[in-house]
PDB file with SEQRES, HELIX, SHEET and CRYST1 records, atoms N, CA, C and O in Angstrom:
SEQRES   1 A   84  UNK UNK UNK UNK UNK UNK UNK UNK UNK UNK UNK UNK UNK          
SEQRES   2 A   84  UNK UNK UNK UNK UNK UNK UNK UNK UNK UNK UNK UNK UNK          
SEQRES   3 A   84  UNK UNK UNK UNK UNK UNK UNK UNK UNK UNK UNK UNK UNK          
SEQRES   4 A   84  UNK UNK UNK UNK UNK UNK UNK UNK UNK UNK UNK UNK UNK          
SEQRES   5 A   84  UNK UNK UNK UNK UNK UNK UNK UNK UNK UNK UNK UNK UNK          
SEQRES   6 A   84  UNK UNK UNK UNK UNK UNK UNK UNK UNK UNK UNK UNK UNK          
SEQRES   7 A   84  UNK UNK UNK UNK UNK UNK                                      
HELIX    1 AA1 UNK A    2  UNK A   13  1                                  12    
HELIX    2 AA2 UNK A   18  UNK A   32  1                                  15    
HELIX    3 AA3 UNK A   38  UNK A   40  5                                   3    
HELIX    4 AA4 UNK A   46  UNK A   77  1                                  32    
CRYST1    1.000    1.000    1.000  90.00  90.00  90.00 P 1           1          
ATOM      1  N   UNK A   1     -19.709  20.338  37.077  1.00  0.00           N  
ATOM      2  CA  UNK A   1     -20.792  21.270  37.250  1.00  0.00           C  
ATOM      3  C   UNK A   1     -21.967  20.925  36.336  1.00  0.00           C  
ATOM      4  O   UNK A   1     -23.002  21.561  36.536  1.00  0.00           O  
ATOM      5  N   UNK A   2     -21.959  19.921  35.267  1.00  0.00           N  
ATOM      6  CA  UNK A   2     -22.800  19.896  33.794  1.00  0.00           C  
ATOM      7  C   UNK A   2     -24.308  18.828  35.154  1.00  0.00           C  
ATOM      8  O   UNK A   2     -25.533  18.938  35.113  1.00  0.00           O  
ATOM      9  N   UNK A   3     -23.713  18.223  35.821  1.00  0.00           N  
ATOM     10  CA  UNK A   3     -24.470  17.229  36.651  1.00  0.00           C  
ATOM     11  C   UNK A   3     -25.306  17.839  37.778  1.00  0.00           C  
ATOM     12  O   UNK A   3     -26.148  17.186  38.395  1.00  0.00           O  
ATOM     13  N   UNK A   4     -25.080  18.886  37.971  1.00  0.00           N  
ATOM     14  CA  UNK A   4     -26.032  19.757  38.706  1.00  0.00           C  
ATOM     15  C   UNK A   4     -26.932  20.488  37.720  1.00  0.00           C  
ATOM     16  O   UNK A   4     -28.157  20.476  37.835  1.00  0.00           O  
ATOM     17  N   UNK A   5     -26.260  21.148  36.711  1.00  0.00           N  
ATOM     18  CA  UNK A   5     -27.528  21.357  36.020  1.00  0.00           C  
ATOM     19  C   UNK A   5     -28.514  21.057  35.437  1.00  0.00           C  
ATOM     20  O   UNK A   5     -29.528  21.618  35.021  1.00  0.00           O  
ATOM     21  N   UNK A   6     -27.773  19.351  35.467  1.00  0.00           N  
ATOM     22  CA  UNK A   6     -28.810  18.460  35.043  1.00  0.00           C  
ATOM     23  C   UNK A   6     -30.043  18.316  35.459  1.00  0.00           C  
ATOM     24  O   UNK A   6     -31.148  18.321  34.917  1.00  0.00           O  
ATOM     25  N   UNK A   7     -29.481  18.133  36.964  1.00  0.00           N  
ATOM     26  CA  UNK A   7     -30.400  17.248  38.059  1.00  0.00           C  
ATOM     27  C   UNK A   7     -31.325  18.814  37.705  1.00  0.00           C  
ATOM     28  O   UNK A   7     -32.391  18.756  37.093  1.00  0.00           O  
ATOM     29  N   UNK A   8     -30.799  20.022  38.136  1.00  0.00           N  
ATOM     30  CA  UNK A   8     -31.322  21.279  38.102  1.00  0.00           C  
ATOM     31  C   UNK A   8     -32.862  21.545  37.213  1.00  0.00           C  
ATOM     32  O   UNK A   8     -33.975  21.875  37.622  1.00  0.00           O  
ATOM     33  N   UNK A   9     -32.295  21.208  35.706  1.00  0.00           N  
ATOM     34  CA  UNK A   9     -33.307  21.235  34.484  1.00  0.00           C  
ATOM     35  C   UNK A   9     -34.074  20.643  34.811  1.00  0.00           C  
ATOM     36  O   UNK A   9     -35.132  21.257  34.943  1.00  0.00           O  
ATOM     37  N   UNK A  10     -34.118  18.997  35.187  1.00  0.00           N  
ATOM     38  CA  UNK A  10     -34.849  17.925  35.402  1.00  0.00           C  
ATOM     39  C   UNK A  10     -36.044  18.498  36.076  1.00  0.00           C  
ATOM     40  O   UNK A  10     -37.065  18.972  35.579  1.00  0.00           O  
ATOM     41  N   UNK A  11     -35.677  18.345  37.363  1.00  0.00           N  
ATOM     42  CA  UNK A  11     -36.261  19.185  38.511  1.00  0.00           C  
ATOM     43  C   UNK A  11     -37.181  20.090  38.426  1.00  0.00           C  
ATOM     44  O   UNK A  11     -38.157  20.194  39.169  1.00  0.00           O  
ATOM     45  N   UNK A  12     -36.796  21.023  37.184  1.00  0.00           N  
ATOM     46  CA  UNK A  12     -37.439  22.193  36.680  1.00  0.00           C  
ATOM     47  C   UNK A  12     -38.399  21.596  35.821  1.00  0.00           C  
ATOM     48  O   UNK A  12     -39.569  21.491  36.189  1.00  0.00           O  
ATOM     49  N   UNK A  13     -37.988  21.165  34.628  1.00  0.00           N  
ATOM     50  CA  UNK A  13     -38.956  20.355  33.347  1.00  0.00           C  
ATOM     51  C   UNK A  13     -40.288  19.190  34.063  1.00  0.00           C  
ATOM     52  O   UNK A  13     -41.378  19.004  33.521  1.00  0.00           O  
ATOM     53  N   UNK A  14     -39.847  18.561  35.319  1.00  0.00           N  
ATOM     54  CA  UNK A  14     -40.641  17.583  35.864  1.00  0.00           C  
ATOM     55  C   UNK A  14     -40.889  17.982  37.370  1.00  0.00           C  
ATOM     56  O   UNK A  14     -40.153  17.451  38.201  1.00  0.00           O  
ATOM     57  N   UNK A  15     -41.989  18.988  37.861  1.00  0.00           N  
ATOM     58  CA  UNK A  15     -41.589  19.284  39.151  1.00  0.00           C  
ATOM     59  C   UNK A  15     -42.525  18.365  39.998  1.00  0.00           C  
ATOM     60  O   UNK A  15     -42.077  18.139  41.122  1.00  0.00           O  
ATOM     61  N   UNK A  16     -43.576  17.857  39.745  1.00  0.00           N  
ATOM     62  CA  UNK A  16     -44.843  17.413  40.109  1.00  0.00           C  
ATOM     63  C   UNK A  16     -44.106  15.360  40.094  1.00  0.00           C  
ATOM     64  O   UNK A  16     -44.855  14.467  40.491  1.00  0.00           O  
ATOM     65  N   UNK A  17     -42.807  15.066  39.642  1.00  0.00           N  
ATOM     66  CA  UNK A  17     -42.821  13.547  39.702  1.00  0.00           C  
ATOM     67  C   UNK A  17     -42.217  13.240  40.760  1.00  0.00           C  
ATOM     68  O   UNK A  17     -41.750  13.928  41.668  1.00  0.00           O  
ATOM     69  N   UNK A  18     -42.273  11.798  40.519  1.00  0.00           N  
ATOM     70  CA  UNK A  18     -41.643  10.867  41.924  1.00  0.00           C  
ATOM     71  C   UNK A  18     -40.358  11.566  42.369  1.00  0.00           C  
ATOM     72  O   UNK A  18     -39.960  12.099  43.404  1.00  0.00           O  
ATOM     73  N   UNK A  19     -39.620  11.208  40.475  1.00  0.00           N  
ATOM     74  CA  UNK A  19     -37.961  11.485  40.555  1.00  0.00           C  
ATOM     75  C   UNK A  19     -37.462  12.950  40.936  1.00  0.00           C  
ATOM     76  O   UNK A  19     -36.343  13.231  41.366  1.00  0.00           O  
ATOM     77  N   UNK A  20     -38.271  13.624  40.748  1.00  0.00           N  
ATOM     78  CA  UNK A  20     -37.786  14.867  40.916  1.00  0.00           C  
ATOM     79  C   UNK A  20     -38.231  15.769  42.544  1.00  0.00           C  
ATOM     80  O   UNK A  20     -37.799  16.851  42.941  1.00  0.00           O  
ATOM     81  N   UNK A  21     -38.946  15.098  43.017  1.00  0.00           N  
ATOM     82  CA  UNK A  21     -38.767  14.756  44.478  1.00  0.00           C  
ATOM     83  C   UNK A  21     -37.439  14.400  45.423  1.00  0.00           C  
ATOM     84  O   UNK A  21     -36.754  15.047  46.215  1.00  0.00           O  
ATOM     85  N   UNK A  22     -37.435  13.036  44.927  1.00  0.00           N  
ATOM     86  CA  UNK A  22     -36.467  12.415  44.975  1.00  0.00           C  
ATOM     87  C   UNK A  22     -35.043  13.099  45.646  1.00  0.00           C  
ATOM     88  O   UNK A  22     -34.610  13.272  46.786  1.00  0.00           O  
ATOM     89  N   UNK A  23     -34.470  13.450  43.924  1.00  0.00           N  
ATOM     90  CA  UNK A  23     -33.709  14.463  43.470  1.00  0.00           C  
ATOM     91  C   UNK A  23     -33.829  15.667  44.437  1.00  0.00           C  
ATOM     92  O   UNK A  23     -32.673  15.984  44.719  1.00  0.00           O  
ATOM     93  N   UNK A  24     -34.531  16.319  44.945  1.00  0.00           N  
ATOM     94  CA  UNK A  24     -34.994  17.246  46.101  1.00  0.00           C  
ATOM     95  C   UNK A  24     -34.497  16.952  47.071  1.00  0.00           C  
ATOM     96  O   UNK A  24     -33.679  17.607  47.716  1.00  0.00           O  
ATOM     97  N   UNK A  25     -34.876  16.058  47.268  1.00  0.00           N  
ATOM     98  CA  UNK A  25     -34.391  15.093  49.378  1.00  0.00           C  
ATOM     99  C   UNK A  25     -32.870  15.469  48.747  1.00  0.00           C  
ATOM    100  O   UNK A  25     -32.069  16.292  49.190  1.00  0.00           O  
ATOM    101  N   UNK A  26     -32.730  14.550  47.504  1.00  0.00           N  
ATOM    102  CA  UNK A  26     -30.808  14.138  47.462  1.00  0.00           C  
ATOM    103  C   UNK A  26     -29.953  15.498  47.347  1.00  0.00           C  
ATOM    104  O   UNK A  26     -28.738  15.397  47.517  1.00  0.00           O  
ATOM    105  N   UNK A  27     -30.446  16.630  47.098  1.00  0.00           N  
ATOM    106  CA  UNK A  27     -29.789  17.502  46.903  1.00  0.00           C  
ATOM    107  C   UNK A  27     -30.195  18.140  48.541  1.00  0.00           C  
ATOM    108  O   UNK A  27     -29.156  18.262  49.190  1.00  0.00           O  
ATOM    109  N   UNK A  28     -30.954  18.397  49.021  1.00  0.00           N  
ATOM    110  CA  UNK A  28     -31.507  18.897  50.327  1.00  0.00           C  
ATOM    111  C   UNK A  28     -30.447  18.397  51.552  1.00  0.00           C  
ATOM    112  O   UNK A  28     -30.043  19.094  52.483  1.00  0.00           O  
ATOM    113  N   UNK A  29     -30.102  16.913  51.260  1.00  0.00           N  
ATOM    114  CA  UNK A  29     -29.651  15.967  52.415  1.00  0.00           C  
ATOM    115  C   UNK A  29     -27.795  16.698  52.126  1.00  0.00           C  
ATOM    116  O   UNK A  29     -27.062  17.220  52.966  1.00  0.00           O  
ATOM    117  N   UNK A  30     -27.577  16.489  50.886  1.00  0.00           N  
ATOM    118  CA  UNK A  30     -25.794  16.564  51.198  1.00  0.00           C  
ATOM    119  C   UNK A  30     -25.950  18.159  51.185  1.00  0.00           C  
ATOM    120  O   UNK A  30     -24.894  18.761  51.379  1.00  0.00           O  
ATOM    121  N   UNK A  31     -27.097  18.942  50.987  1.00  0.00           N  
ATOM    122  CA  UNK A  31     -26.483  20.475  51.385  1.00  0.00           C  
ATOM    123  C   UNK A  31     -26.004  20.730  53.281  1.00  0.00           C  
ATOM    124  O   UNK A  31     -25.234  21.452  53.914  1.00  0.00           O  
ATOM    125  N   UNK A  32     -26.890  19.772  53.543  1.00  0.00           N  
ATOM    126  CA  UNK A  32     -27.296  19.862  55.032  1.00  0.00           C  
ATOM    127  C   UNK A  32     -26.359  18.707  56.037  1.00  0.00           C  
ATOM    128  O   UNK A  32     -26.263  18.472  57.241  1.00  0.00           O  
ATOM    129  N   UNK A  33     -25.705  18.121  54.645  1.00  0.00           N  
ATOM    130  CA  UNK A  33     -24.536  16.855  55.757  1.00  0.00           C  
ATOM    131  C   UNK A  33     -25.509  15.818  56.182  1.00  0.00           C  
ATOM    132  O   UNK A  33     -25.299  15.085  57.149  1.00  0.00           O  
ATOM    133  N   UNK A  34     -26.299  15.779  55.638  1.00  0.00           N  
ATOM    134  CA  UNK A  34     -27.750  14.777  56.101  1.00  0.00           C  
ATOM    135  C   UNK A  34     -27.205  13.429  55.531  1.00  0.00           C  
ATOM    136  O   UNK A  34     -26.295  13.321  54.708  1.00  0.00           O  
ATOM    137  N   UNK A  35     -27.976  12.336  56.159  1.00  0.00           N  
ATOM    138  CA  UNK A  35     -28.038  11.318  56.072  1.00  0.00           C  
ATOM    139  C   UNK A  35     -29.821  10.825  53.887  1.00  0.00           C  
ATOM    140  O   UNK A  35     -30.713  11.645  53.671  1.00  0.00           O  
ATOM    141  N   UNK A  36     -29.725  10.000  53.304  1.00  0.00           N  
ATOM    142  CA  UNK A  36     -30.410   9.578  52.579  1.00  0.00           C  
ATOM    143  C   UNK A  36     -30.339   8.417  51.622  1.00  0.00           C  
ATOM    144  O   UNK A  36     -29.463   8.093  50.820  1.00  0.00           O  
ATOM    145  N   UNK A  37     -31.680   7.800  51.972  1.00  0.00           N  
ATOM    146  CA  UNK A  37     -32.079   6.561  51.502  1.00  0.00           C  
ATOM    147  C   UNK A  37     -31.509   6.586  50.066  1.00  0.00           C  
ATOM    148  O   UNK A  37     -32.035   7.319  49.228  1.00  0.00           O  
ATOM    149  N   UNK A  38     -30.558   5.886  49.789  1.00  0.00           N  
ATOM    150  CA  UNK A  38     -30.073   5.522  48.573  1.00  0.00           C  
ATOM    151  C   UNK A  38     -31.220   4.495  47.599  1.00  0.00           C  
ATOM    152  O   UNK A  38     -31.498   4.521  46.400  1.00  0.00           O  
ATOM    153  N   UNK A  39     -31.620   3.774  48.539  1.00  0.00           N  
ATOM    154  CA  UNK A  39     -32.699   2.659  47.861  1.00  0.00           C  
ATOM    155  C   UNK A  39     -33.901   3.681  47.239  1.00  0.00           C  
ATOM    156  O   UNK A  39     -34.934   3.016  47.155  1.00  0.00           O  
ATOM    157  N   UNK A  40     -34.131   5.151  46.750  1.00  0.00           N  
ATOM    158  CA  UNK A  40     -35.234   5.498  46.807  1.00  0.00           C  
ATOM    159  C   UNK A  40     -35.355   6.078  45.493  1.00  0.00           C  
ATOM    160  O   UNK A  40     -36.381   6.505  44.963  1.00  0.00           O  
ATOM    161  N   UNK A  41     -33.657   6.026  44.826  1.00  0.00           N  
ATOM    162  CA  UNK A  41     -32.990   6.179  43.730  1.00  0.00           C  
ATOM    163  C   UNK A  41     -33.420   5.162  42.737  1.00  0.00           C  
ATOM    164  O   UNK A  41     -33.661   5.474  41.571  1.00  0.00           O  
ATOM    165  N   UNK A  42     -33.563   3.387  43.396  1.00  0.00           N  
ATOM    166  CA  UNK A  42     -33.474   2.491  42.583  1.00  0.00           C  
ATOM    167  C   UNK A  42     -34.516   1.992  41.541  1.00  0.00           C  
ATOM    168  O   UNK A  42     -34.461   1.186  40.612  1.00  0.00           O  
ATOM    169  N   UNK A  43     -35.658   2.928  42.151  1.00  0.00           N  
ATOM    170  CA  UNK A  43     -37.228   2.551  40.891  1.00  0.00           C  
ATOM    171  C   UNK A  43     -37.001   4.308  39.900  1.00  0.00           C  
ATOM    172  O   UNK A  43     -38.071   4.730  39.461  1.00  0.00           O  
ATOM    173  N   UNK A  44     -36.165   4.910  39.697  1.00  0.00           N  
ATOM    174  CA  UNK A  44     -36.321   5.756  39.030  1.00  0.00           C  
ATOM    175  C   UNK A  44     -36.156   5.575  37.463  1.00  0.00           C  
ATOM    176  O   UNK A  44     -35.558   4.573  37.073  1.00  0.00           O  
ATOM    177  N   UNK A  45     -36.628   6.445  36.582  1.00  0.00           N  
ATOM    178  CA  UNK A  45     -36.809   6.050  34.955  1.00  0.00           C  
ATOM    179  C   UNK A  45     -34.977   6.241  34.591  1.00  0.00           C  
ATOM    180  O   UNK A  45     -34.219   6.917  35.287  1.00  0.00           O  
ATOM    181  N   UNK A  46     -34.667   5.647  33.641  1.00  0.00           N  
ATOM    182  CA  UNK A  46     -33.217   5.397  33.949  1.00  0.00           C  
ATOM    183  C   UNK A  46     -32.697   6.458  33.521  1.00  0.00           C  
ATOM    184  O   UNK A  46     -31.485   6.495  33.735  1.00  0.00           O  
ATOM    185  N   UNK A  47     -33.324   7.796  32.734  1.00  0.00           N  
ATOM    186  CA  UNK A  47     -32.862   8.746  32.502  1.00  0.00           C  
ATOM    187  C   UNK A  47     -32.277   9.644  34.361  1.00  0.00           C  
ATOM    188  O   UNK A  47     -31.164   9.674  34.885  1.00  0.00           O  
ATOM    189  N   UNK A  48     -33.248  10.064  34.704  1.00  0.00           N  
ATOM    190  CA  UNK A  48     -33.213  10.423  36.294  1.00  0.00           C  
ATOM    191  C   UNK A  48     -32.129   9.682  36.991  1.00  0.00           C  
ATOM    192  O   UNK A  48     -31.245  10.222  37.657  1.00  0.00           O  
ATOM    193  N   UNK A  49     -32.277   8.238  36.764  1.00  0.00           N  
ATOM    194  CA  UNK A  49     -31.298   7.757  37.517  1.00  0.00           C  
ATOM    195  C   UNK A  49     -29.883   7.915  37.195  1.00  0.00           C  
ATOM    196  O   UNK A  49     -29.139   7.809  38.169  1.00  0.00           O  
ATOM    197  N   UNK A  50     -29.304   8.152  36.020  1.00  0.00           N  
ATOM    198  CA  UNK A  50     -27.938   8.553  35.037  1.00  0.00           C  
ATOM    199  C   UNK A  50     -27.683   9.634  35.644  1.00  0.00           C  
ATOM    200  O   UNK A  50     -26.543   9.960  35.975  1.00  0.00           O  
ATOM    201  N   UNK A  51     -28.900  10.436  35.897  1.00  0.00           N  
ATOM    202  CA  UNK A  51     -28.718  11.985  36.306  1.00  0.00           C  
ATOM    203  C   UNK A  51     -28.094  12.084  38.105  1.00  0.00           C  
ATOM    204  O   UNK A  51     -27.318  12.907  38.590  1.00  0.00           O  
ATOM    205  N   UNK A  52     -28.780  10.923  38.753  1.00  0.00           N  
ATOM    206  CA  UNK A  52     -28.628  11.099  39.852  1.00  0.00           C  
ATOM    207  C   UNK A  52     -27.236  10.752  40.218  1.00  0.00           C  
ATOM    208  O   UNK A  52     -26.647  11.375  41.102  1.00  0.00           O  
ATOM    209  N   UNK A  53     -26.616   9.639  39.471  1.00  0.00           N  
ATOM    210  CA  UNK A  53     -25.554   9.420  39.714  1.00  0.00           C  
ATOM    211  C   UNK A  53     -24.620   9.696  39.535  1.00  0.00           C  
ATOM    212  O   UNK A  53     -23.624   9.513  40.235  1.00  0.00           O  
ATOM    213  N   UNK A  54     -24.766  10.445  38.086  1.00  0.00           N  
ATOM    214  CA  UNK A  54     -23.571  11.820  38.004  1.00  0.00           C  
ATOM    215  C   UNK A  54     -23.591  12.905  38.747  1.00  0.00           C  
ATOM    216  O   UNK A  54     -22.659  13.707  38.803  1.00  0.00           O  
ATOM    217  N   UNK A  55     -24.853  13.014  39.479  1.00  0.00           N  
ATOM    218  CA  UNK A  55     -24.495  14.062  40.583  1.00  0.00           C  
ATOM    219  C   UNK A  55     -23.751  13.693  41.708  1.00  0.00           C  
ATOM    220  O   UNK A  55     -22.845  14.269  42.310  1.00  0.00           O  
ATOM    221  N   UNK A  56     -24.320  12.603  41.874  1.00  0.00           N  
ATOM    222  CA  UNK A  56     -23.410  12.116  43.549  1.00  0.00           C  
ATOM    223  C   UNK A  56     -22.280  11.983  42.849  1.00  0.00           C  
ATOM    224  O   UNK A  56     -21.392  12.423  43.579  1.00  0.00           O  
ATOM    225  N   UNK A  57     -21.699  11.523  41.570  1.00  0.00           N  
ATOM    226  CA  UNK A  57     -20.252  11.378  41.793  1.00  0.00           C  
ATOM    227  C   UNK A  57     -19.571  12.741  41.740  1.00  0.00           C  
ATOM    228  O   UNK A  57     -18.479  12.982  42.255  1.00  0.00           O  
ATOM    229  N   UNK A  58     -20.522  13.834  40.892  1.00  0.00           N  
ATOM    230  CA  UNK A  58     -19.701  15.186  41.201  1.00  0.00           C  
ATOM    231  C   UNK A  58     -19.358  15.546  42.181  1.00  0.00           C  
ATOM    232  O   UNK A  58     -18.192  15.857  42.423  1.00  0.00           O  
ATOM    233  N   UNK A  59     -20.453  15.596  43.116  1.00  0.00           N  
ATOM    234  CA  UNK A  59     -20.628  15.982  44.419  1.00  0.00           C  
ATOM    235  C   UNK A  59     -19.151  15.462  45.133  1.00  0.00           C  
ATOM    236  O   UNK A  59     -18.160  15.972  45.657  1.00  0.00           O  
ATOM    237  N   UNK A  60     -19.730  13.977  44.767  1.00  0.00           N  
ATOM    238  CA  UNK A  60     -18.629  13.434  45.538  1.00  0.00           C  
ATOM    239  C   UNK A  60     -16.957  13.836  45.268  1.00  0.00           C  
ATOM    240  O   UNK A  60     -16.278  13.724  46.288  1.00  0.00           O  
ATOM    241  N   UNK A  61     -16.230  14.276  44.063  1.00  0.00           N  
ATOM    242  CA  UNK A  61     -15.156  14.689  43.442  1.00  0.00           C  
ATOM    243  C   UNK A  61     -14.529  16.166  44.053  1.00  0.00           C  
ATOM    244  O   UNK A  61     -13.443  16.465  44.549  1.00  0.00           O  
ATOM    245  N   UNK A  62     -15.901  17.002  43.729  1.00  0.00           N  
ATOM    246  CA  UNK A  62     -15.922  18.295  43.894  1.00  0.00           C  
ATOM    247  C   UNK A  62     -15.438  18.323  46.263  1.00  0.00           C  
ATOM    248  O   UNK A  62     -14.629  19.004  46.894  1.00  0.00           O  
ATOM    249  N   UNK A  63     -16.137  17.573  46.581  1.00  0.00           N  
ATOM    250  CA  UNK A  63     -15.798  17.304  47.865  1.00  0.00           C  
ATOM    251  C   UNK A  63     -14.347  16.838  48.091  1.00  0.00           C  
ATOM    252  O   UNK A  63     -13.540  17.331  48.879  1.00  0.00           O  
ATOM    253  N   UNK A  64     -14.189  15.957  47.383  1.00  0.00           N  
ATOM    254  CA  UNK A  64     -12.677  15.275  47.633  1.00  0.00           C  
ATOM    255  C   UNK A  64     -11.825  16.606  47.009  1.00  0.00           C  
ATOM    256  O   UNK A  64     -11.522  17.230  48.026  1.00  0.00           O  
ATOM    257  N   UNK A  65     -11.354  17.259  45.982  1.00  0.00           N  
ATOM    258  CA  UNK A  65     -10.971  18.175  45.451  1.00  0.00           C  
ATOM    259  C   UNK A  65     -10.383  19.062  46.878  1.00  0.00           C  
ATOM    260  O   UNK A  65      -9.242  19.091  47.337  1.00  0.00           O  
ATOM    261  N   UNK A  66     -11.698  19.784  47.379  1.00  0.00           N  
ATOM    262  CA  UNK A  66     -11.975  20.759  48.302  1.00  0.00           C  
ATOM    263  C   UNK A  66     -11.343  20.436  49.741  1.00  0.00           C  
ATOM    264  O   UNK A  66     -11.082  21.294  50.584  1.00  0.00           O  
ATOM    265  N   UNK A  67     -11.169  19.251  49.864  1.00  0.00           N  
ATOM    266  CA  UNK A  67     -10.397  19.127  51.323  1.00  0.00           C  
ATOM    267  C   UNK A  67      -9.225  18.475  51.063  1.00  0.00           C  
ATOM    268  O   UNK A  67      -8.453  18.399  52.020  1.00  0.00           O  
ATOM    269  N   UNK A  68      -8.779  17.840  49.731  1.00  0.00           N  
ATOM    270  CA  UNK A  68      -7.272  18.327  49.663  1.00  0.00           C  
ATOM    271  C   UNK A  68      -6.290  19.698  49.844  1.00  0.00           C  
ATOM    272  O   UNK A  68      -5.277  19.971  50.488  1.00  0.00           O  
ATOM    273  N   UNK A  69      -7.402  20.567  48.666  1.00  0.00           N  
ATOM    274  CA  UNK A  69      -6.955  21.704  48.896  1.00  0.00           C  
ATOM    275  C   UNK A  69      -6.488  22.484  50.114  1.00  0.00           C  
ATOM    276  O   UNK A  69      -5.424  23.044  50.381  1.00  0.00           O  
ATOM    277  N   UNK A  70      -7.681  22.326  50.789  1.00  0.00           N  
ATOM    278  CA  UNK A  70      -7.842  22.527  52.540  1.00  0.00           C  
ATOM    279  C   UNK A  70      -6.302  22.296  53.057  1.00  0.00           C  
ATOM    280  O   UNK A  70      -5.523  23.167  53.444  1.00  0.00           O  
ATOM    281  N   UNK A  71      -6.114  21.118  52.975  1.00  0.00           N  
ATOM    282  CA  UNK A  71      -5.407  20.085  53.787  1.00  0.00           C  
ATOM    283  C   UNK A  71      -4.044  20.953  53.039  1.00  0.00           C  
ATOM    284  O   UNK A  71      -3.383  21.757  53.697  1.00  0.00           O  
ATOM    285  N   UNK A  72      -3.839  20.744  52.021  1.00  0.00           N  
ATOM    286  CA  UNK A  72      -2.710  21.458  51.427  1.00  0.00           C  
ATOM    287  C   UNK A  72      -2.367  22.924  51.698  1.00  0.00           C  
ATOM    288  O   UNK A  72      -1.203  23.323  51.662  1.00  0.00           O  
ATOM    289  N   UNK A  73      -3.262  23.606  51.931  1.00  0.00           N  
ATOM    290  CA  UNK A  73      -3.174  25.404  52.450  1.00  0.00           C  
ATOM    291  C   UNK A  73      -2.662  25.059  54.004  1.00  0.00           C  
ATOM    292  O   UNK A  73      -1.580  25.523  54.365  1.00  0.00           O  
ATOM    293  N   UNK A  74      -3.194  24.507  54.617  1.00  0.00           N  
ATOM    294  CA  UNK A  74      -3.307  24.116  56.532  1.00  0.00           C  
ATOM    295  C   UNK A  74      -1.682  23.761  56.389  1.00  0.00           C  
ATOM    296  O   UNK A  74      -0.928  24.630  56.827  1.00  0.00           O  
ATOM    297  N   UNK A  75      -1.005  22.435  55.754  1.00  0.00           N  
ATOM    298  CA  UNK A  75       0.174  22.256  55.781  1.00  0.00           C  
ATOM    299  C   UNK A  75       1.149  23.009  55.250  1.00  0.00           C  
ATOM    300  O   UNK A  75       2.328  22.722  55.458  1.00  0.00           O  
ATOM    301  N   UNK A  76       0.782  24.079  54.490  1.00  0.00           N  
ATOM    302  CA  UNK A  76       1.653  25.350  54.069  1.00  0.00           C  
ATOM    303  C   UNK A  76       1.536  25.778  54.805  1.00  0.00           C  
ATOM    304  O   UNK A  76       2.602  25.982  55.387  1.00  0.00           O  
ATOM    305  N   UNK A  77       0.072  26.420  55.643  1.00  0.00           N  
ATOM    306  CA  UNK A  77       0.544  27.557  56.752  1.00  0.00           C  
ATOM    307  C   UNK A  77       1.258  26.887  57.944  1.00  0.00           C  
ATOM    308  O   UNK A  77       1.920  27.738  58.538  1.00  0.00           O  
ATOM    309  N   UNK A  78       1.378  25.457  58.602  1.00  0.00           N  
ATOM    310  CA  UNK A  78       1.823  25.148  59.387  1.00  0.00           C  
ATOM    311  C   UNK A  78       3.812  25.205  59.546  1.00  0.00           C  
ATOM    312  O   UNK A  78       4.617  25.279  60.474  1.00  0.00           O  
ATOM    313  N   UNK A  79       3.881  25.096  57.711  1.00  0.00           N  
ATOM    314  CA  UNK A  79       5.374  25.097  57.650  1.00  0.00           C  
ATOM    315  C   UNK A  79       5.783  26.669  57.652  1.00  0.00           C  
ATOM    316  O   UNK A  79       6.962  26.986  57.811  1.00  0.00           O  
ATOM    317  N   UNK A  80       4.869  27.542  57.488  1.00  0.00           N  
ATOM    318  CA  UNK A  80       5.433  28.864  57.279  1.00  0.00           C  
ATOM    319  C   UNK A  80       5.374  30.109  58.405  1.00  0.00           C  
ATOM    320  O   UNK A  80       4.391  30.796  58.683  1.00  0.00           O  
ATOM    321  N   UNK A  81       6.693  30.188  58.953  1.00  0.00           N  
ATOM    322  CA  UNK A  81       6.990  30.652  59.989  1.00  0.00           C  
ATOM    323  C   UNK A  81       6.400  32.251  59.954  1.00  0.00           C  
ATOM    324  O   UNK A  81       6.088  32.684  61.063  1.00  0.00           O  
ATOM    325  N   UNK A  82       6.274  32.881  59.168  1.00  0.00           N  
ATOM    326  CA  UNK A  82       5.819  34.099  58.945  1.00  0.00           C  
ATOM    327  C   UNK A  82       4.404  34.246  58.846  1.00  0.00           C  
ATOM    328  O   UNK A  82       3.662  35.219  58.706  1.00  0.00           O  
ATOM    329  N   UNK A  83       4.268  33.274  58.935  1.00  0.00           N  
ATOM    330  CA  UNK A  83       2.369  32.882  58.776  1.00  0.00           C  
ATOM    331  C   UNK A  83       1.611  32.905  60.342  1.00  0.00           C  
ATOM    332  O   UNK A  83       0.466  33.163  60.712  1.00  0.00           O  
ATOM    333  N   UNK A  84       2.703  32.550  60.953  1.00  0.00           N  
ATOM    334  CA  UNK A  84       2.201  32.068  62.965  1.00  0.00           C  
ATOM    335  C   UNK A  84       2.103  33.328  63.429  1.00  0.00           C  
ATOM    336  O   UNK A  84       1.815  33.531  64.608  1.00  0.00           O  
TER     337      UNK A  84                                                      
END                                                                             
């Protein structure tokens, strides 16, 4: 969660820059299941960019996490006869 608030602050502290644009689309696109230019990440000041990439990997964790779970509730209710 520390990687969203990052990107969050950033965003906030710099609203008028490239990166924090950027950062906008990238958070805009995976709320929405969207597709985004990864290459648009690669001229950012390397602070922004640290930031960006601990978000996608949260993102990315926090996602994987969430459809195990899924997957693990679905195969409990499938085994549990009192559940049907």
């Amino acid at each position: 969660m520390t990687a969203i608030k990052d990107i969050a602050k950033y965003i906030h502290k710099n609203p008028d820059t490239e990166e924090a644009r950027v950062m906008r689309t990238l958070c805009e696109s995976l709320e929405r299941g969207e597709s985004f230019d990864l290459g648009s990440i690669y001229n950012m000041k390397d602070k922004a960019y640290n930031i960006v990439i601990a978000f996608i990997d949260e993102w990315r964790f926090d996602r994987h996490v969430k459809s195990r779970r899924l997957g693990k509730y679905l195969a409990e209710k499938a085994e549990d006869p009192v559940a049907s």
